[in-house]
C-alpha positions as CSV (number, residue, x, y, z in Angstrom):
1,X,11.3,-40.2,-28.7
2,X,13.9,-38.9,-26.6
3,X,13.7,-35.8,-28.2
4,X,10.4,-35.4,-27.0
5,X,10.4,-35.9,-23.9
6,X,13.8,-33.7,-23.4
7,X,11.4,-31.1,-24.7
8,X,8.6,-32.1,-22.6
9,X,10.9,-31.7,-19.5
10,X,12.2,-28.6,-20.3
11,X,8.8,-27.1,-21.6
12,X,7.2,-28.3,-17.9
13,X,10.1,-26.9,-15.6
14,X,10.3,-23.8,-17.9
15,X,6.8,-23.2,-16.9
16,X,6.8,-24.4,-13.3
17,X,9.3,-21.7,-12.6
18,X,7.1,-19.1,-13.6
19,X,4.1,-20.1,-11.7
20,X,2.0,-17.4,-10.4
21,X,1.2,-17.8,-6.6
22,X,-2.0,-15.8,-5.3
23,X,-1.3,-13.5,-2.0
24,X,-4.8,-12.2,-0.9
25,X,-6.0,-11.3,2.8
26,X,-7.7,-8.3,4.5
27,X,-6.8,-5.4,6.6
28,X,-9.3,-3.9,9.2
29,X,-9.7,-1.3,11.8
30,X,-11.7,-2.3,14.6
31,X,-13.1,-5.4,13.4
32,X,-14.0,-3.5,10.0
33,X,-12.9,-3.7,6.5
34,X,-10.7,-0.7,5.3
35,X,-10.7,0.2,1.7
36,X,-8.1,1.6,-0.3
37,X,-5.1,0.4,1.4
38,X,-2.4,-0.3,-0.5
39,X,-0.6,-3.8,-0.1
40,X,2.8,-4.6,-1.8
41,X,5.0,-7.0,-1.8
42,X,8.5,-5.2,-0.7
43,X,11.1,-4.2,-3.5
44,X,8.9,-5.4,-5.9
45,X,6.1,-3.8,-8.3
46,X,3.4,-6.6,-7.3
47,X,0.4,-5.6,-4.8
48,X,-3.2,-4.5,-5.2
49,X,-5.8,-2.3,-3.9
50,X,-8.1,-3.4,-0.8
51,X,-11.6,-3.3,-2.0
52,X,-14.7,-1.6,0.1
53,X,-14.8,-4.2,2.7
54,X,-11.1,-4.8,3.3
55,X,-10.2,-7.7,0.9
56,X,-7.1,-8.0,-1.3
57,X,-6.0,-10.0,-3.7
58,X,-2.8,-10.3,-6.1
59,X,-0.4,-13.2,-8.3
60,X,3.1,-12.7,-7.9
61,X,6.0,-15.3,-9.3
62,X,8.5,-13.9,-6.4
63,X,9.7,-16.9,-4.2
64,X,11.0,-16.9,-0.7
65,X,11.0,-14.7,2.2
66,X,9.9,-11.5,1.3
67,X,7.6,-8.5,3.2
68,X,3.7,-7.3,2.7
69,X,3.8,-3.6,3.2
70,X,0.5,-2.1,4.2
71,X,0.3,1.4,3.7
72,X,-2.9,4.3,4.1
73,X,-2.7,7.9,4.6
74,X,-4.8,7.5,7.9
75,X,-2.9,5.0,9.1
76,X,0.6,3.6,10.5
77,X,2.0,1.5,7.9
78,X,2.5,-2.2,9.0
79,X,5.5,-4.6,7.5
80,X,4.0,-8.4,7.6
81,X,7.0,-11.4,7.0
82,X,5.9,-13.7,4.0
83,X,7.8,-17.1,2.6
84,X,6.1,-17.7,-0.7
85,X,6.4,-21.0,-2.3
86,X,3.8,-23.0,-4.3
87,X,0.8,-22.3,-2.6
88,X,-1.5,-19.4,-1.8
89,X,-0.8,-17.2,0.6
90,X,-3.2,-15.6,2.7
91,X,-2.7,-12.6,5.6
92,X,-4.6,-10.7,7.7
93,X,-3.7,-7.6,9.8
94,X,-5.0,-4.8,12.1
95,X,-4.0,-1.1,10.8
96,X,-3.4,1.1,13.9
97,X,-5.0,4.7,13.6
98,X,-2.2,7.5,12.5
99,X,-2.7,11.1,14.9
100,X,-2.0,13.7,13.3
101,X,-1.7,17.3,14.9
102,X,-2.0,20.6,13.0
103,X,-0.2,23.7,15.5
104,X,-2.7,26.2,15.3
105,X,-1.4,28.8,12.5
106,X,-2.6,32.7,13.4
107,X,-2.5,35.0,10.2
108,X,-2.5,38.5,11.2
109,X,-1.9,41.6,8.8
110,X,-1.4,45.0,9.7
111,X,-3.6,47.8,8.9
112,X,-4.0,49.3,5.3
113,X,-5.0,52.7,4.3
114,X,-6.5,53.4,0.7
115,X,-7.8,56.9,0.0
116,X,-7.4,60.3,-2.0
117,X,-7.0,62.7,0.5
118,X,-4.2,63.4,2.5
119,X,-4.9,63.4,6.0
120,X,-3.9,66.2,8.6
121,X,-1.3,64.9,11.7
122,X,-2.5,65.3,15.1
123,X,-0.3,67.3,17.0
């Protein structure tokens, strides 16, 4: 009997500390959903996608204080604080338009002669 429930002990803690907790959220512009954002949790190979409208939604089994990173071409990447413990997390944030300027490039080339005959000098 003992034996048992040492194992049953073990077994549940084993499997507590492995527990999955669900971040999810959404990221907008404007009061609008932005798609294809990509949000990961710092250091770490967990994160997602946002869908069409904004959403995301991932499982992670990190634990503590850790930071969202919120990244899109378009955009300036934002760094949200997290503490992650047994329950689902769940941020929101506002993405701040990225300008970009392009200096105006000028391609000039001189001129280029192609022909058979030799022309005469004018002197």
């Amino acid at each position: 009997m003992k034996t048992k429930l040492l194992f049953l002990t073990t077994f549940l803690s084993f499997a507590l500390s492995f527990a999955q907790t669900k971040i999810s959220g959404k990221v907008t512009y404007r009061n609008k959903g932005v798609g294809e954002v990509n949000v990961t949790l710092k250091d770490t190979y967990d994160g997602a996608t946002t869908d069409a409208n904004g959403n995301f939604s991932f499982e992670t089994s990190e634990k503590g204080n850790k930071s969202l990173t919120f990244t899109h071409p378009k955009y300036i990447d934002v760094e949200k604080p997290v503490v992650i413990e047994s329950q689902e997390v769940s941020v929101n944030t506002e993405l701040k338009e990225q300008i970009n300027e392009i200096d105006a490039v000028v391609v000039s080339a001189g001129s280029i002669e192609a022909s058979d005959r030799k022309e005469q000098p004018l002197y």
